[in-house]
C-alpha positions in Angstrom: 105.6 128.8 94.1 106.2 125.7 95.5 103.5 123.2 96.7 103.4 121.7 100.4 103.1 118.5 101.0 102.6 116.4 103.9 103.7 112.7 104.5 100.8 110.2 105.3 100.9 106.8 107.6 98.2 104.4 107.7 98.2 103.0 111.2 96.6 100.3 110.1 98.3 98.6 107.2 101.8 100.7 106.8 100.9 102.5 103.4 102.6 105.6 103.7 102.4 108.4 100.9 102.8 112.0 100.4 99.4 114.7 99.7 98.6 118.3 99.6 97.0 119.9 103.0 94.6 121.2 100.2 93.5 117.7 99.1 93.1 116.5 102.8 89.4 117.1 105.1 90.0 118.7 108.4 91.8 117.0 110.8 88.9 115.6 113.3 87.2 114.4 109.6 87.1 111.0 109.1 89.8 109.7 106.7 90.0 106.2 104.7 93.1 104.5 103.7 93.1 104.1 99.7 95.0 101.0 100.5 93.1 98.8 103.0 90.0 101.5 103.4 90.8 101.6 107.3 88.8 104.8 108.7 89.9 106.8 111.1 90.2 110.9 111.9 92.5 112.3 109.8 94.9 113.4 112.6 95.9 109.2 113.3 97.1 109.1 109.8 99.9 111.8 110.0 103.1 110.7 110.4 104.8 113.8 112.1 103.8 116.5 114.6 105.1 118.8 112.1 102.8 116.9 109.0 99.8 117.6 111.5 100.8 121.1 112.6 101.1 121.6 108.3 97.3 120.3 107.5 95.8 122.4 110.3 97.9 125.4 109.0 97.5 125.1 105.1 94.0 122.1 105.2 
């Protein structure tokens, strides 16, 4: 089976990476950047529609 992942953005400093919906809190959680430690709700660092649309499906 192979494992979903969804692409992060940080709106804040431009760190982007990949994660599991799994690894992720809810989408209206609030989120830090591992890189600059911005926080904001989860949903403002997805870089897609279809990366949000993934975490609410699978998160």
């Amino acid at each position: 089976m192979e494992e979903t992942e969804v692409r992060v953005l940080c709106p804040e400093c431009g760190k982007n990476w990949r994660s599991s919906p799994t690894d992720l809190p809810a989408t209206d959680a609030n989120f830090h950047c591992p890189n600059c430690h911005a926080s904001r709700r989860l949903s403002e660092f997805m870089r897609t529609e279809h990366d949000l649309r993934t975490v609410k499906q699978l998160g």
